[in-house]
C-alpha positions in Angstrom: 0.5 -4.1 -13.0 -1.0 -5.4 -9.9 -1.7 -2.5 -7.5 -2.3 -2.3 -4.0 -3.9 0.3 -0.8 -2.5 -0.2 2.6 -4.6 2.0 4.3 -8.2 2.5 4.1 -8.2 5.8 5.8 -8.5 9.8 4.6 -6.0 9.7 2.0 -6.5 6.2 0.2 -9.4 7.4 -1.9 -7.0 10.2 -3.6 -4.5 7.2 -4.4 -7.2 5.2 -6.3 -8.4 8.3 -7.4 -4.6 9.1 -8.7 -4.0 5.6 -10.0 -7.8 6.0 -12.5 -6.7 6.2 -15.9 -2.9 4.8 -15.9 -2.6 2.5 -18.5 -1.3 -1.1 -17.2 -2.5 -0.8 -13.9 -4.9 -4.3 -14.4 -6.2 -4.8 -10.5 -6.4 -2.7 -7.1 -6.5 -4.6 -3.3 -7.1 -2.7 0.2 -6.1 -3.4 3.3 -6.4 -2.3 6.4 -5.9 -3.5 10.5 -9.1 -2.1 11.4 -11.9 -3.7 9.6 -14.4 -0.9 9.5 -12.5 1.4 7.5 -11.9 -1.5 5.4 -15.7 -2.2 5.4 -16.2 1.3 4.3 -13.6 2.1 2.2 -14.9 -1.4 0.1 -18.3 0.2 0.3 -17.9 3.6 -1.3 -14.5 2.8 -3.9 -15.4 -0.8 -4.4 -16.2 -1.9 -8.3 -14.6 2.1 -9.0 -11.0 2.8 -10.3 -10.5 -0.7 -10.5 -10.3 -1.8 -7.0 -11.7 -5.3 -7.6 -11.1 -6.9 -4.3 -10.6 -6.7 -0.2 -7.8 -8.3 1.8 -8.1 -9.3 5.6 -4.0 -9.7 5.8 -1.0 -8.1 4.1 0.0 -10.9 3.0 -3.1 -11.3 0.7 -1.6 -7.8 -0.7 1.8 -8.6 -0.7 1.6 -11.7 -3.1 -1.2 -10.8 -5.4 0.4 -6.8 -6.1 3.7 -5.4 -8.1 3.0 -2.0 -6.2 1.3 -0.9 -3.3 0.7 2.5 -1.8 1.3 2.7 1.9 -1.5 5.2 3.4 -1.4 4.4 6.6 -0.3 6.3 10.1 3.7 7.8 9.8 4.7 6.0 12.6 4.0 2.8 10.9 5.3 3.3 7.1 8.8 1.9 7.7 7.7 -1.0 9.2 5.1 -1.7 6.2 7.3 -1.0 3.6 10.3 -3.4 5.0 7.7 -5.9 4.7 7.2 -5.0 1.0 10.8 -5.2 0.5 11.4 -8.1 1.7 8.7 -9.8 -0.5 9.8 -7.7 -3.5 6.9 -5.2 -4.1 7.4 -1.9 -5.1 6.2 0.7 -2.6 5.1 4.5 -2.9 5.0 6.1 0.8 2.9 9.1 2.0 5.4 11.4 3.9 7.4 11.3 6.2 9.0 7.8 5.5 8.3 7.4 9.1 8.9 9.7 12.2 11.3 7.0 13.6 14.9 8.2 11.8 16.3 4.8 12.7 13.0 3.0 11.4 13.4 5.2 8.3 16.9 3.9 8.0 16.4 0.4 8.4 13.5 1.2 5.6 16.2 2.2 3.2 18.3 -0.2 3.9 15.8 -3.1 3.0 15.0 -1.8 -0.8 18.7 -0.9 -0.8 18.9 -5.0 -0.5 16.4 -5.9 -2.3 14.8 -6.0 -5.9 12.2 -3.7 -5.5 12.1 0.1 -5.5 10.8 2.7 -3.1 
């Protein structure tokens, strides 16, 4: 299974950290809008836990990954993971969904209509 990190900031390295070990998880991508973090989060996780690579948009993620972990500010997780949906990758969410009831709604309601899973 292809796995990805959206989010390159405090919490992404316990993800990889969390994903070390699982059998059948084959590759690891990052992401992140602000290319430092990216920069250093590539630096210090790079080559370890099987992050093999860095992508500059979400798309990159979003077609080369089965999963991704969304680690990235609350008040942007439902718009992320409707993204995910709608291209059929499986997400797993740091809490809350979003802080955005509606948003968290609308989140539901796109895996609710599609193939992948939340």
């Amino acid at each position: 299974m292809n796995v990805g990190i959206i989010g390159c900031g405090a919490v992404a390295p316990k993800h990889t950290e969390a994903y070390k070990g699982i059998d059948g998880i084959d590759v690891m991508l990052a992401y992140d809008v602000v290319i430092d973090k990216g920069n250093r989060f590539q630096a210090n996780i790079l080559g370890k836990h099987w992050l093999r690579g860095w992508c500059d948009k979400l798309d990159c993620i979003l077609e080369s990954c089965d999963l991704v972990s969304i680690c990235t500010p609350s008040s942007t997780h439902a718009e992320i993971a409707i993204q995910c949906a709608k291209a059929g990758v499986n997400v797993i969410c740091e809490k809350p969904i979003d802080i955005d009831l509606g948003k968290a709604q609308k989140m539901i309601d796109a895996f609710d209509e599609s193939d992948a899973s939340q």
